[in-house]
C-alpha positions as CSV (number, residue, x, y, z in Angstrom):
1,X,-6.0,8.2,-7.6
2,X,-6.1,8.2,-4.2
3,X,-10.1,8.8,-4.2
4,X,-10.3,5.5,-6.3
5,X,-7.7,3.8,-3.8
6,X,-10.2,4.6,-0.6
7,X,-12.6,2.9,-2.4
8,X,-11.1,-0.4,-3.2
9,X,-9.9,-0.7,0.7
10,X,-13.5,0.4,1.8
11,X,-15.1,-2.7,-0.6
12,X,-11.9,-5.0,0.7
13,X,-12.2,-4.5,4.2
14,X,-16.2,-4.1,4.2
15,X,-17.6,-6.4,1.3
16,X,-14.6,-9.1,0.7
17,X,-14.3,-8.9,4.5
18,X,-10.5,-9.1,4.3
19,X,-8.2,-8.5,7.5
20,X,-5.1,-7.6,6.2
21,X,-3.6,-5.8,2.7
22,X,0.2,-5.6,1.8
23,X,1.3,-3.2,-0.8
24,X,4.4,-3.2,-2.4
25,X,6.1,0.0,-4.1
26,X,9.9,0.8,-5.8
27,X,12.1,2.2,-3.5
28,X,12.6,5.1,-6.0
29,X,8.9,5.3,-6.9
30,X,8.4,8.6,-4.2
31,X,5.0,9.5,-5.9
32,X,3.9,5.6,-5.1
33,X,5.2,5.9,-1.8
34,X,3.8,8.4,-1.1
35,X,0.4,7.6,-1.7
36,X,0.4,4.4,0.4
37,X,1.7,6.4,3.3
38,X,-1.2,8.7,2.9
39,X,-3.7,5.8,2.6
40,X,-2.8,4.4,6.0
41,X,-0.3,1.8,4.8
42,X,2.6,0.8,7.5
43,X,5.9,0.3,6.2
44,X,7.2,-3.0,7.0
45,X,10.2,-3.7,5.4
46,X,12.7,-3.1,2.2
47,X,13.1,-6.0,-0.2
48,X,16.6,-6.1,-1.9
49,X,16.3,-6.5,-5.5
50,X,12.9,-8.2,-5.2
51,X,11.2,-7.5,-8.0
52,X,12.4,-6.9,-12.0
53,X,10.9,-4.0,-14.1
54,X,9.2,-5.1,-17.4
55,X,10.2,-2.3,-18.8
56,X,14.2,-2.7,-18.2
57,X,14.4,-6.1,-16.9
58,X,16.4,-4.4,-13.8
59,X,16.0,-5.3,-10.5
60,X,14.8,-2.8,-8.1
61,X,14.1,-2.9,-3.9
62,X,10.7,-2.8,-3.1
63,X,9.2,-0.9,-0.2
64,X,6.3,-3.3,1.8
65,X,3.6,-1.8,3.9
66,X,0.6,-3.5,5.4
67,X,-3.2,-2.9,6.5
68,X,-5.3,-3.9,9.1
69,X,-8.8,-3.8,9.2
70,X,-8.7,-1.8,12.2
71,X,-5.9,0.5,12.0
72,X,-8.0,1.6,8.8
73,X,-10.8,1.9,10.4
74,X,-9.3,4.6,13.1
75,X,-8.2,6.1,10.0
76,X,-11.8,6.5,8.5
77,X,-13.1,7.5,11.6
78,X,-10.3,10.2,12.2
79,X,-10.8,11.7,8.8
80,X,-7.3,11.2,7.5
């Protein structure tokens, strides 16, 4: 997943020449998390009940993080 994940931010940033990305995760979603953390995602902010699962219809906090082209681009460059 995260293999696939580098390559979508290396096509944004590069080919669609896009500045900034926001994510958005669950607050209880650790794996999801997780995995923007290790991308290079910043965490911005908690959303109360901002989004409702389609699965229960509940509504659940949601973890934000952003991108910038050139904090990424440290991050390539550094090999994290």
């Amino acid at each position: 997943m995260t293999e696939a994940a580098k390559k979508l931010l290396e096509f944004a940033f590069n080919s669609l020449k896009i500045n900034r990305l926001n994510i958005s995760a669950f607050v209880e979603n650790n794996a999801s998390n997780k995995v923007i953390k290790k991308l290079g995602f910043v965490f911005e902010s908690t959303k109360k009940q901002a989004m409702r699962s389609k699965a229960t219809n509940k509504l659940h906090d949601v973890n934000t993080y952003g991108l910038l082209k050139e904090d990424w681009e440290k991050n390539v460059f550094e090999g994290l």
